[in-house]
C-alpha positions as a Python dict, from the first residue, in 0.01 Angstrom:
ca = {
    (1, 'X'): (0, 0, 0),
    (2, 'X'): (-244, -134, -193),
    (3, 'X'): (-457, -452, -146),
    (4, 'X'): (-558, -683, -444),
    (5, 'X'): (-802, -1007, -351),
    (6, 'X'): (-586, -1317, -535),
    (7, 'X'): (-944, -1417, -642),
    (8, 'X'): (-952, -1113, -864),
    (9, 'X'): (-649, -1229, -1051),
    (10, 'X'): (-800, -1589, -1122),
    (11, 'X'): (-1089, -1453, -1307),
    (12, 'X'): (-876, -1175, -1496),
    (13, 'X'): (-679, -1489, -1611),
    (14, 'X'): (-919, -1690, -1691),
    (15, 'X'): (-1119, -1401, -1910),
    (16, 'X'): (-761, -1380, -2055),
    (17, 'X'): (-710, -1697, -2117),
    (18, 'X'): (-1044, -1723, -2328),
    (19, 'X'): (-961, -1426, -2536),
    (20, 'X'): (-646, -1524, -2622),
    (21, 'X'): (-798, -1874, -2792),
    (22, 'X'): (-1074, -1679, -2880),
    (23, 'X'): (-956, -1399, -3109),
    (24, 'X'): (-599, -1340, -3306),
    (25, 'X'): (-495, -1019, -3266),
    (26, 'X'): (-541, -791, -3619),
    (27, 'X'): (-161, -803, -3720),
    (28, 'X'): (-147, -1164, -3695),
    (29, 'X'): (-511, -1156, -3901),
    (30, 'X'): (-352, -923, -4167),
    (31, 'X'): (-19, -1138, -4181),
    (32, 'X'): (-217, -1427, -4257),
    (33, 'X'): (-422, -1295, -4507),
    (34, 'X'): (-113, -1150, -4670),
    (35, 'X'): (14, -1441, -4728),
    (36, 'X'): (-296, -1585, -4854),
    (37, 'X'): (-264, -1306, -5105),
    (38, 'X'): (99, -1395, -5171),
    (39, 'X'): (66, -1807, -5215),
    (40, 'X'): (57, -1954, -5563),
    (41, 'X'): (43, -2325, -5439),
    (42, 'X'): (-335, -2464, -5462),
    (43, 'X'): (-283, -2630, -5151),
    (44, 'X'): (-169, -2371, -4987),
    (45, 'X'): (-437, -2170, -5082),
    (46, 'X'): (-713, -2390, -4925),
    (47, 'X'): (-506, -2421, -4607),
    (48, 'X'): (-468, -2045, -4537),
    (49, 'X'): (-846, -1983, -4616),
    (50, 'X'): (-941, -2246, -4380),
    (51, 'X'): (-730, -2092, -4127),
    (52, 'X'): (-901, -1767, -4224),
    (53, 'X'): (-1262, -1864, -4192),
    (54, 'X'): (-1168, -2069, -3883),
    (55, 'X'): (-1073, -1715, -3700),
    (56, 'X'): (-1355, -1529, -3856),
    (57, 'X'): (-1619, -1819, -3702),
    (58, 'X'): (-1418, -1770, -3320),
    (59, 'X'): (-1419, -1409, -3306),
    (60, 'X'): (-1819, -1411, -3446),
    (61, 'X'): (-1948, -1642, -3202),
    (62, 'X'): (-1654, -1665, -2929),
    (63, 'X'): (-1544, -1996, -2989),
    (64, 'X'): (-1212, -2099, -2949),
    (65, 'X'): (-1000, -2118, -3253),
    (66, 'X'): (-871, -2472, -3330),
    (67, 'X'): (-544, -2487, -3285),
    (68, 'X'): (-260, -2659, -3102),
    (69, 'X'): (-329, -2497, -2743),
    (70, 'X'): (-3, -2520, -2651),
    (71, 'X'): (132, -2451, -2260),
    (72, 'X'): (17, -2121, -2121),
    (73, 'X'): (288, -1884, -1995),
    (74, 'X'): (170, -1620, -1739),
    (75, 'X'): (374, -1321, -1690),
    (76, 'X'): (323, -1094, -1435),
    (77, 'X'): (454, -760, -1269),
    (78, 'X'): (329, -649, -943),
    (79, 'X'): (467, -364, -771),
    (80, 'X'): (663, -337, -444),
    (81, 'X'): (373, -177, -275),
    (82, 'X'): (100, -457, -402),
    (83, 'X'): (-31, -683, -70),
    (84, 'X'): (-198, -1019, -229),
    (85, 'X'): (-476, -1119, 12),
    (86, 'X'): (-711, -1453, 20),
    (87, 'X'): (-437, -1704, -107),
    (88, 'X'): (-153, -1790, -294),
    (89, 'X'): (-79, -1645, -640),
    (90, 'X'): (36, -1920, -805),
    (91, 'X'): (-279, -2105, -734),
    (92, 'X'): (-443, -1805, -826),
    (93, 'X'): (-312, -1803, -1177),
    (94, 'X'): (-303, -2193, -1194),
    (95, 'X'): (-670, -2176, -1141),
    (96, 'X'): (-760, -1920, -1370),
    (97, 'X'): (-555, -2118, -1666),
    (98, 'X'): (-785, -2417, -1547),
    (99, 'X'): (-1081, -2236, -1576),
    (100, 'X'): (-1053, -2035, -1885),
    (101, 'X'): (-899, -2407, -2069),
    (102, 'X'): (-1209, -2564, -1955),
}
């Protein structure tokens, strides 16, 4: 059986939580850019490159992108033979969503 510390979890979901309003992934970079490509409208246009230099500035100096935060959703799998030890694991993740939002 293996042992993980619930404290563990809280700080990989916090670090999580940061890169995730931190940096796009590429594909949804490259979609975004493709459509820049795509748009005709003017308007359009300057909305899309703001976008664009907005993710460029958060991945270059790891701030988080502005956006709509939205509600976090944690999913998690842990294995049959997984023992959580030192607390709860809802608080667990509930605290690391605190800390990586703050």
């Amino acid at each position: 059986m293996r042992e993980i510390e619930v404290s563990q979890i809280t700080d990989a979901v916090e670090r999580l939580c940061i890169a995730a309003n931190e940096h796009l992934p590429e594909d949804v970079k490259n979609a975004i850019k493709c459509c820049r490509a795509c748009e005709d409208g003017e308007i359009a246009k300057g909305i899309l490159d703001d976008i664009i230099e907005n993710f460029e500035i958060a991945d270059a100096e790891n701030v988080p992108i502005c956006q709509d935060t939205g509600m976090a959703c944690v999913f998690l799998e842990i294995g049959q033979d997984v023992h959580l030890t030192g607390g709860d694991l809802r608080e667990a993740v509930d605290e690391g969503v605190r800390r990586g939002y703050d």
